[in-house]
Steps between C-alpha positions, in 0.01 A plus 500: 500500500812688664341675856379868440765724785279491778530920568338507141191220537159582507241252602379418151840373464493293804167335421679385153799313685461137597600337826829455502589847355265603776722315711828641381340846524427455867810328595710778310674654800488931582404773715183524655271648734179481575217681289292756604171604367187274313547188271251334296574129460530235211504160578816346191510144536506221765787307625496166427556348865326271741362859689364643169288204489386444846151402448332702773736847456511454105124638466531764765792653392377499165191622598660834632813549299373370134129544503473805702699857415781519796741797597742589784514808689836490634469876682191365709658115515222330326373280247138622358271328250239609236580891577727694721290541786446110577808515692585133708828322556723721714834438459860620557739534259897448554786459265684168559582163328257295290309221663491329131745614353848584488441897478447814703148571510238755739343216673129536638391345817164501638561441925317881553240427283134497697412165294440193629809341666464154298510732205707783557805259581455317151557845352837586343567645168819678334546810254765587258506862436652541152414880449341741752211415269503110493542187678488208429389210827456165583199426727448218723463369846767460797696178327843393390617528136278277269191483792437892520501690180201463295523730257675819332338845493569878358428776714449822286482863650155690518468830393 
């Protein structure tokens, strides 16, 4: 399946790519910043690596991010779960190279976040933006390549 242009994909289409076209589509390099406004979330496949099958963070992450309807809020620098207004996981976003991959990327780090310490430095996830309207991320925890990604995700715009 040739890649759709990523200024023309919708999330429908990124749902129907596999992983390494997901993968290509992340790694494709251009211009971004980060997003502003609401995003609901769509969990699109795990990664196949020895942190996507940690026994203990396996179930919680897919607890929250498959099982459970996820967004971001990037204006109020938060992740929220179920609805809007369940807002947790403060974080800052900055624009900078990928820990996992060989890309530009908004990076999200969680060291202001009012969780738990042994948590909150786990914490570290990455967005795409491939329209003002879409993104596409890898979430995971504060580890090298191959160790810290779990899994890919869409982030679509609210209304």
């Amino acid at each position: 399946m040739a890649l759709p242009c990523p200024d023309d994909i919708t999330s429908s289409d990124l749902r129907g790519l596999t992983r390494p076209e997901l993968e290509e589509l992340y790694a494709a390099p251009r211009d971004i910043a980060v997003p502003r406004g609401c995003f609901a979330g769509t969990h699109l496949c795990w990664l196949d690596d020895a942190g996507a099958r940690h026994r203990v963070l396996r179930p919680v992450v897919d607890l929250m991010f498959y099982r459970t309807p996820f967004g971001v809020d990037f204006d109020a620098g938060r992740w929220f779960f179920v609805r809007r207004g369940m807002k947790v996981g403060r974080f800052e976003a900055s624009i900078g190279p990928s820990r996992w991959r060989d890309t530009e990327t908004v990076r999200l780090t969680y060291h202001r976040s009012r969780l738990p310490w042994p948590i909150r430095r786990i914490l570290y996830d990455e967005v795409k933006p491939l329209s003002g309207e879409l993104c596409l991320g890898l979430g995971g925890i504060n580890a090298d390549q191959g160790r810290g990604e779990f899994f890919f995700f869409a982030l679509q715009r609210l209304p």
